[in-house]
C-alpha positions as CSV (number, residue, x, y, z in Angstrom):
1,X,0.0,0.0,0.0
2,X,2.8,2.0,0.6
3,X,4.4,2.1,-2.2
4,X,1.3,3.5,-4.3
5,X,2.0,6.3,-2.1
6,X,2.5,9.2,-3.6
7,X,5.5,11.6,-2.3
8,X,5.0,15.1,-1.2
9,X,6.5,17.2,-3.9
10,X,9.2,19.4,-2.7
11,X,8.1,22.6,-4.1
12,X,5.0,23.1,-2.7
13,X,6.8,22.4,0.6
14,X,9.1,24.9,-0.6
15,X,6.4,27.5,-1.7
16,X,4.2,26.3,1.8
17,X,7.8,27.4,4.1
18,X,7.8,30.9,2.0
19,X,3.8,31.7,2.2
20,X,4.0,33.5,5.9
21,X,7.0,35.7,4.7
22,X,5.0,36.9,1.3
23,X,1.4,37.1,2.6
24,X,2.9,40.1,5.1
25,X,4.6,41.6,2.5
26,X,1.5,41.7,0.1
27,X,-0.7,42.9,3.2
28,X,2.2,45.7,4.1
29,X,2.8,46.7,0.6
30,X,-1.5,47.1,0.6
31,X,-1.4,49.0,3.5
32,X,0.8,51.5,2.6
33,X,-0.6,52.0,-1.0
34,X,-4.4,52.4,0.8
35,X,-2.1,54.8,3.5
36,X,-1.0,56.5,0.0
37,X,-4.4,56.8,-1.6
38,X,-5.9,57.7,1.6
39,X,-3.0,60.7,1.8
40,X,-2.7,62.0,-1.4
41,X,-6.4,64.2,-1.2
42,X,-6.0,65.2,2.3
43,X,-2.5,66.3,1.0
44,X,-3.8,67.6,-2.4
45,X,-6.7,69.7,-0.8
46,X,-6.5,73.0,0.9
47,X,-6.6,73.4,4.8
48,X,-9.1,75.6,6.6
49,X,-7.3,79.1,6.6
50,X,-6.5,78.3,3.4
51,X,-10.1,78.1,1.9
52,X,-11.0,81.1,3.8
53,X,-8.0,83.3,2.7
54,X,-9.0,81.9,-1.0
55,X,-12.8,83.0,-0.5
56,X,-12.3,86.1,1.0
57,X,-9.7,87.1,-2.0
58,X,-12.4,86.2,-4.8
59,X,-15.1,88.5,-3.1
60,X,-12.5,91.2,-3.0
61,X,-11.9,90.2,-6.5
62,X,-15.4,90.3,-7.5
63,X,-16.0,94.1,-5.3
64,X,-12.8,95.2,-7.7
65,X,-14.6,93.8,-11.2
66,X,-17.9,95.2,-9.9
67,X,-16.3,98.8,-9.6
68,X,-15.0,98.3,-13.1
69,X,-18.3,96.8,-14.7
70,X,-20.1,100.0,-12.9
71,X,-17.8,102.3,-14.4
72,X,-18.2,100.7,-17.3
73,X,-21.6,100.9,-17.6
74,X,-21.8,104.9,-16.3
75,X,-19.0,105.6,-19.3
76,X,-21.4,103.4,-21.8
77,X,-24.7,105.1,-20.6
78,X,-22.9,108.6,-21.2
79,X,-21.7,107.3,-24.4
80,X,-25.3,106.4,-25.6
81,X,-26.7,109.5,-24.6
82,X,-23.6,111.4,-26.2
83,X,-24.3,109.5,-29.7
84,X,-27.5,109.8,-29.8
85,X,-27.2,113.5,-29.7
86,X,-24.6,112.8,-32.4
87,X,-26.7,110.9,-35.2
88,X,-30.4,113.6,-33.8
89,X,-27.8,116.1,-35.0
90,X,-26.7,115.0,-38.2
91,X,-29.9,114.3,-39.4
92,X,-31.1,118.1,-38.5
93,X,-27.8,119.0,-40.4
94,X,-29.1,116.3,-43.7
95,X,-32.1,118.4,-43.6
96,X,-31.0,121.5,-43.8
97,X,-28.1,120.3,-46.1
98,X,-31.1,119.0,-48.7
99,X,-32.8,122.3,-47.8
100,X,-29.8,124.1,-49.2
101,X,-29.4,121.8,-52.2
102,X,-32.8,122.4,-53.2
103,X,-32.4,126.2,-52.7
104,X,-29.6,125.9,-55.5
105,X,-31.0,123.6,-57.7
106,X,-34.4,125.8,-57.9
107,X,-31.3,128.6,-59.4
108,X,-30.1,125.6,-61.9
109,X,-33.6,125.3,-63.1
110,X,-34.4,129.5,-63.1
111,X,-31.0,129.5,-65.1
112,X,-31.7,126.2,-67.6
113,X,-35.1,128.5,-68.4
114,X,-33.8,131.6,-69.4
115,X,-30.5,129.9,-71.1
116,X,-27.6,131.4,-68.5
117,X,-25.3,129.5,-66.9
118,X,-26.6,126.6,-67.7
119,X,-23.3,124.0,-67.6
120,X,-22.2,126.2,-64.5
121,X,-25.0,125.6,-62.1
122,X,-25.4,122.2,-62.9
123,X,-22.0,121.3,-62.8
124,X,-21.9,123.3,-58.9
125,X,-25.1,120.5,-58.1
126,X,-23.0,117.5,-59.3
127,X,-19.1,118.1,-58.0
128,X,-18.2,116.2,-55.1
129,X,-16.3,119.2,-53.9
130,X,-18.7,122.7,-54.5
131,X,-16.2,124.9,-53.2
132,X,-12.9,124.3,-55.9
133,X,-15.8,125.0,-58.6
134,X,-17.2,128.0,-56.4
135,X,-13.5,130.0,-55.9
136,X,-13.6,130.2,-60.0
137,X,-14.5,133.9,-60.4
138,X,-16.5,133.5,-63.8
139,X,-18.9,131.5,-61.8
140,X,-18.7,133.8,-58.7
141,X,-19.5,136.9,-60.9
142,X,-22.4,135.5,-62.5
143,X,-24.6,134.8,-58.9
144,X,-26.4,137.4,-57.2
145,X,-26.3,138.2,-53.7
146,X,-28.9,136.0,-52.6
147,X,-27.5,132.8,-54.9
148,X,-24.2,133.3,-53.3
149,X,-25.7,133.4,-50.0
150,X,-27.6,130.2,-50.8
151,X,-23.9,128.5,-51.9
152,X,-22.0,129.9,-48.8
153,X,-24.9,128.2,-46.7
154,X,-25.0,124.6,-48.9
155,X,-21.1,124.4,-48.1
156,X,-21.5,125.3,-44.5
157,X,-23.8,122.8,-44.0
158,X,-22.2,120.1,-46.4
159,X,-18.7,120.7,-44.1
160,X,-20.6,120.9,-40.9
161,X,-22.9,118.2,-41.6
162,X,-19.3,115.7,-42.8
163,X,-17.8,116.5,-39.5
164,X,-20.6,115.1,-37.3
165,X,-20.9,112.3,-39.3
166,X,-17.2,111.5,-38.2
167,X,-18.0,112.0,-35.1
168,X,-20.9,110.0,-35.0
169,X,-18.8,107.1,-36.4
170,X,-16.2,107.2,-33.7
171,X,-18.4,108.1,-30.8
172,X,-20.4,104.2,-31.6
173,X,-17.1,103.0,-31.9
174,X,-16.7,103.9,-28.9
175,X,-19.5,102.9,-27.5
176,X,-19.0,99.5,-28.6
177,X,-15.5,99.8,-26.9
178,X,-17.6,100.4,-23.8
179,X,-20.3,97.5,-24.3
180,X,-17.4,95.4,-24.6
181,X,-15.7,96.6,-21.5
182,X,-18.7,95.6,-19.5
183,X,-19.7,92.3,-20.5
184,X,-15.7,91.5,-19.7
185,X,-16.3,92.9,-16.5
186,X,-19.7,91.1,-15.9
187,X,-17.9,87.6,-16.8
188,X,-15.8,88.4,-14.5
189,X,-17.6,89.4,-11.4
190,X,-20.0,86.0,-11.8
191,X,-16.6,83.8,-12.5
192,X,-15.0,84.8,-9.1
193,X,-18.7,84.7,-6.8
194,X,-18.9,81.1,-8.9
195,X,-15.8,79.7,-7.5
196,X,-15.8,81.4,-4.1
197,X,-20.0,79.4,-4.0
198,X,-18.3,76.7,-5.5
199,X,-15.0,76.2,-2.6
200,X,-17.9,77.3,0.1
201,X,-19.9,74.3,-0.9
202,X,-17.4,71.7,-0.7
203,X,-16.7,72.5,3.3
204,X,-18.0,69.9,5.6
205,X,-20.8,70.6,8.4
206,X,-17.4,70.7,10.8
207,X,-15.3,72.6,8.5
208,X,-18.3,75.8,8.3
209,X,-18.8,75.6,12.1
210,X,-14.9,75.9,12.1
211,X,-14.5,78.6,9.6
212,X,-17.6,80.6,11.8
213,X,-15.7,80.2,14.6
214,X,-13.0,81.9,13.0
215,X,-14.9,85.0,11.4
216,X,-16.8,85.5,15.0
217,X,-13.1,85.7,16.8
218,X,-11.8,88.1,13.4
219,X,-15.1,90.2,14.6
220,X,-14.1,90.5,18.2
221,X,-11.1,91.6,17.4
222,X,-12.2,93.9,14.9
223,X,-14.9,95.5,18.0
224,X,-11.4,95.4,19.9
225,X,-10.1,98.0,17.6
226,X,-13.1,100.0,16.9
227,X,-13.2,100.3,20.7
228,X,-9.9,101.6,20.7
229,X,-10.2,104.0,18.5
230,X,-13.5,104.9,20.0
231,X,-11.7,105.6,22.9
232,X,-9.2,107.8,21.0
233,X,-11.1,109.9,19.0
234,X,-13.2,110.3,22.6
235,X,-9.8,111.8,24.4
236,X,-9.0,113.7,21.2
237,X,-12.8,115.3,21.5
238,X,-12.3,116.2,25.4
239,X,-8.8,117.6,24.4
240,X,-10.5,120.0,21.8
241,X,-13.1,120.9,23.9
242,X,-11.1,121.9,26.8
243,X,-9.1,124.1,24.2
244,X,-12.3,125.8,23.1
245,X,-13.0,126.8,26.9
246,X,-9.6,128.2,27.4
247,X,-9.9,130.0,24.0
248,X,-13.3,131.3,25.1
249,X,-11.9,132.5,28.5
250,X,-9.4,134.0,26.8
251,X,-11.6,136.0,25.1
252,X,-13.9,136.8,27.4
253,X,-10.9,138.8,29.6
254,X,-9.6,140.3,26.2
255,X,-13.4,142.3,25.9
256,X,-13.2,143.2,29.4
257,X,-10.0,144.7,29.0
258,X,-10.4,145.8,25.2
259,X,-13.6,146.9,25.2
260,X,-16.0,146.1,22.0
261,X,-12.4,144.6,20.5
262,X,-13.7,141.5,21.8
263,X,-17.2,141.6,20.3
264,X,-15.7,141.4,17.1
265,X,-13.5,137.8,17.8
266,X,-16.5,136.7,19.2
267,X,-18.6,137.1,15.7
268,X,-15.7,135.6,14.1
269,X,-15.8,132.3,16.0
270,X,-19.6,132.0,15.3
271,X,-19.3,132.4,11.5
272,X,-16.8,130.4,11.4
273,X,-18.4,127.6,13.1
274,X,-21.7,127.5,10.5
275,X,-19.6,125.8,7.4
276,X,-19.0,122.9,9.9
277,X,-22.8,122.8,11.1
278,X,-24.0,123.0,8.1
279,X,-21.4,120.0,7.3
280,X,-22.5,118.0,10.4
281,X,-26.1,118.2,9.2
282,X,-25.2,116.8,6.0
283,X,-23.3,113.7,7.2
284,X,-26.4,113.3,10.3
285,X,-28.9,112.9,6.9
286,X,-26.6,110.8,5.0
287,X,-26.3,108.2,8.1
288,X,-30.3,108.5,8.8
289,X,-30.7,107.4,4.9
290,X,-27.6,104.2,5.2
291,X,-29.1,103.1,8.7
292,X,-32.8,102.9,6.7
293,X,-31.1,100.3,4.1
294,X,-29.8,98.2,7.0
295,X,-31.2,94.7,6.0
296,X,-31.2,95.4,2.3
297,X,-29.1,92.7,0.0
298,X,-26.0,93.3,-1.4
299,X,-26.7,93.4,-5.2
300,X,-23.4,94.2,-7.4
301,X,-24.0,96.8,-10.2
302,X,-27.4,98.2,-7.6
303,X,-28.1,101.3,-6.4
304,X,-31.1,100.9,-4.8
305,X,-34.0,101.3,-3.8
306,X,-34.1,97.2,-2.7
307,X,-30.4,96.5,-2.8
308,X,-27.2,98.1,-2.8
309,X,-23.2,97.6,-4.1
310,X,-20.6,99.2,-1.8
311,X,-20.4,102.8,-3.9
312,X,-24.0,102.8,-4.4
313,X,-25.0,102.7,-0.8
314,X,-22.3,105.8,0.1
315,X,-23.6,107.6,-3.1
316,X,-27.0,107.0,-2.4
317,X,-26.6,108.4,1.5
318,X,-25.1,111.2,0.6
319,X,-27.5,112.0,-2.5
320,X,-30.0,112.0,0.5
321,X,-28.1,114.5,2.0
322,X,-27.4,116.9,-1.0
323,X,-24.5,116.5,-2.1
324,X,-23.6,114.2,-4.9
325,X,-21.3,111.7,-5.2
326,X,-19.3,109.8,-8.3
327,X,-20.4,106.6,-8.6
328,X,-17.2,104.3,-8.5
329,X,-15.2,104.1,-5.7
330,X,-12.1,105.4,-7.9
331,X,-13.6,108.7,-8.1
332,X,-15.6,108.5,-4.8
333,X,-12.2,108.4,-3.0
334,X,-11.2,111.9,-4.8
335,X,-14.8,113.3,-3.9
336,X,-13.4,115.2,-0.8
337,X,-10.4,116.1,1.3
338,X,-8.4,113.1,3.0
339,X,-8.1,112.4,6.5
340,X,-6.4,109.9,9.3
341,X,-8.2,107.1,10.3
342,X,-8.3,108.8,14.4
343,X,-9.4,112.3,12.6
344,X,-12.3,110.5,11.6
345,X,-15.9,111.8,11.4
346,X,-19.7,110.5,11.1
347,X,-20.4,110.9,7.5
348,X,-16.2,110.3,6.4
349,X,-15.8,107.8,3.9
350,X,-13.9,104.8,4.5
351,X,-12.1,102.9,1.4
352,X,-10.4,99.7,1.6
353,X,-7.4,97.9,-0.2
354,X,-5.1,99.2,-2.4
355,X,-6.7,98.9,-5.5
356,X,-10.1,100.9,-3.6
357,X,-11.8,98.3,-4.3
358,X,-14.3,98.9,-1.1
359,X,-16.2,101.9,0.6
360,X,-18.1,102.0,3.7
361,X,-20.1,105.1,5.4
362,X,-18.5,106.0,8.8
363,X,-21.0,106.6,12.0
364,X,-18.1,107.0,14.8
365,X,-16.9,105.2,17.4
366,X,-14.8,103.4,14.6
367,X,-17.7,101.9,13.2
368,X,-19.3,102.2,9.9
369,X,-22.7,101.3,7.6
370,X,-21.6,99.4,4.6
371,X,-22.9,96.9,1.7
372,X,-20.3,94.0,2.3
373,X,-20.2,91.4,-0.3
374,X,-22.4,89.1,-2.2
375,X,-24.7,86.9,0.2
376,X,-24.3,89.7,2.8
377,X,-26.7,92.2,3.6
378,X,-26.3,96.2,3.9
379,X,-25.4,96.1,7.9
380,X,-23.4,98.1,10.7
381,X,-19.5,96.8,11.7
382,X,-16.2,97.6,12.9
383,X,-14.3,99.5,10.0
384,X,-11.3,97.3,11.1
385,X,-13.6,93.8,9.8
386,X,-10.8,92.7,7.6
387,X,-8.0,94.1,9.8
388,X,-6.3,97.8,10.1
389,X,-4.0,97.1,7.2
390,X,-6.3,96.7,4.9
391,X,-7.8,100.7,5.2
392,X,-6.8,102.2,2.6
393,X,-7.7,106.3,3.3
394,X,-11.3,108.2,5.1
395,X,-12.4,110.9,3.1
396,X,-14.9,113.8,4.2
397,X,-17.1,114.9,1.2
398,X,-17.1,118.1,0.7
């Protein structure tokens, strides 16, 4: 029996001795290739801060492109108008350009009756260029008063009537420039408020109660500052006024001693005070009419009444106070004198970043009334939200 026994081969035995050794390598070499799969996104995608910082430089992105597509879209608006007083022009001009042409060909046909002048006139009707046939004396000596009147005023208005066709060419040249301008900056505001929706979207449940966590302790550290400041401008008032007391006094013993000498100071320091009042009263409308839109959506490109961009909401305040403002921050920021940030005033406006990309109303205490960004709505915060570097200059309208 035993020798129809078959034997054991050796490899297998071989191969059975070896299968410990090469099963934990295969599960090792798995492991780390799941470890490097697992690794590579976490390692790929961006941390926290880094999402944030990304997000909040598209929405400054976007505030800049919306300040360009509303410049944009003032200089096209202003272009329309300016072209359409253009081409209402020239056809006045084409009027009174066939007006003249009929003037002179009623002399062609007076002439062709009674035999004068015939080729003359008619030749003056069909040149391209009236005036190289007009500076021929023959023809010149032949018109009367009133015919050369009639070919003085069918040149003037030819010449007149040429020249605002030009301009009429290149002001819708122009304009198209412009119309061009703004859909590039309308692309680009919706590209960047796409991608910063788009990153927003891909956070976690954790990762937004993270990233909230962070803008609330960025807000207490911005109500930090404004307290600060708050507390500055407060010393800085008490200061002033403590100098106006003195100066009063001062006064005061300078009309005892001089007489009506003093009377006369004393009517200076009132006048002088009224440009400042009147000022004051401005800016008090101005922050009635921004704390009204509290609430209101942020809308780039709006104006108002139902939502507002940054420079709309500052022009529309101070339109409700009188005075009027450009509408892009650009020329907003050059609307009025400049001022330190602890010299500011309620009414001042605030701009942000160094390409003035932002604007926000100040009310004091180092707060301010602005529209911030897309998804935000029209609302009252520290002017030091995004941090004290990023102020860029306050200026008082004026």
């Amino acid at each position: 029996m035993a020798s129809h026994r078959k034997s054991r081969p050796t490899g297998p035995r071989v191969a059975g001795i070896r299968t410990p050794a090469l099963a934990t390598a295969a599960l090792t070499s798995v492991a780390l290739l799941s470890q490097t799969a697992n690794a590579t996104p976490s390692d790929d995608r961006p941390t926290l801060e880094e999402v944030e910082k990304k997000v909040d430089d598209l929405y400054r992105q976007a505030g800049s492109a919306t300040e360009k597509y509303n410049a944009a879209k003032e200089k096209t608006s202003k272009q329309r108008k300016k072209v359409d007083g253009l081409l209402d022009d020239v056809a006045q001009r084409t009027q009174k350009l066939n007006d003249a042409r009929e003037e002179l060909g009623s002399f062609a046909s007076a002439q062709y009756r009674t035999g004068a002048a015939v080729p003359e006139t008619a030749t003056l009707l069909l040149a391209d260029s009236p005036q190289d046939y007009f500076d021929q004396n023959q023809l010149m000596n032949r018109l009367t008063g009133r015919q050369k009147s009639a070919v003085d005023d069918y040149v003037t208005q030819q010449s007149e009537t040429m020249k605002k066709r030009r301009e009429a060419t290149e002001g819708l040249e122009t304009l198209t420039e412009s119309q061009n301008d703004l859909k590039t900056a309308k692309s680009t505001v919706q590209k960047k408020l796409a991608t910063a929706r788009e990153l927003l979207s891909e956070l976690t449940a954790e990762e937004k109660a993270r990233l909230a966590a962070i803008e609330k302790k960025k807000q207490q550290e911005a109500a930090r500052k404004a307290a600060e400041l708050a507390k500055q401008q407060a010393a800085q008032e008490e200061a002033e006024r403590k100098r106006r007391e003195e100066a009063a006094q001062q006064q005061e013993s300078g009309a005892e001693s001089g007489g009506t000498s003093g009377g006369t100071g004393s009517s200076d320091s009132s006048g002088s005070s009224t440009p400042g009042a009147s000022t004051g009263t401005k800016a008090e409308k101005a922050i009635a009419f921004a704390r009204d839109q509290i609430g209101k959506p942020y809308v780039w490109g709006a104006t108002g009444p139902g939502s507002y961009d940054c420079s709309g909401l500052t022009q529309a305040a101070w339109k409700a106070a009188g005075v009027t403002l450009p509408r892009v921050t650009y020329d907003q920021v050059n609307a009025g004198t400049t001022v330190s940030v602890s010299q500011a005033q309620p009414g001042d406006l605030v701009f942000f970043y160094d390409d003035i990309s932002h604007v926000g109303l100040y009310i004091g205490d180092g707060m301010m009334i602005h529209a911030p960004k897309p998804g935000a709505y029209v609302r009252e915060e520290s002017i030091f939200y995004d941090g004290e570097s990023s102020i860029y200059s306050v200026v008082r309208p004026g």
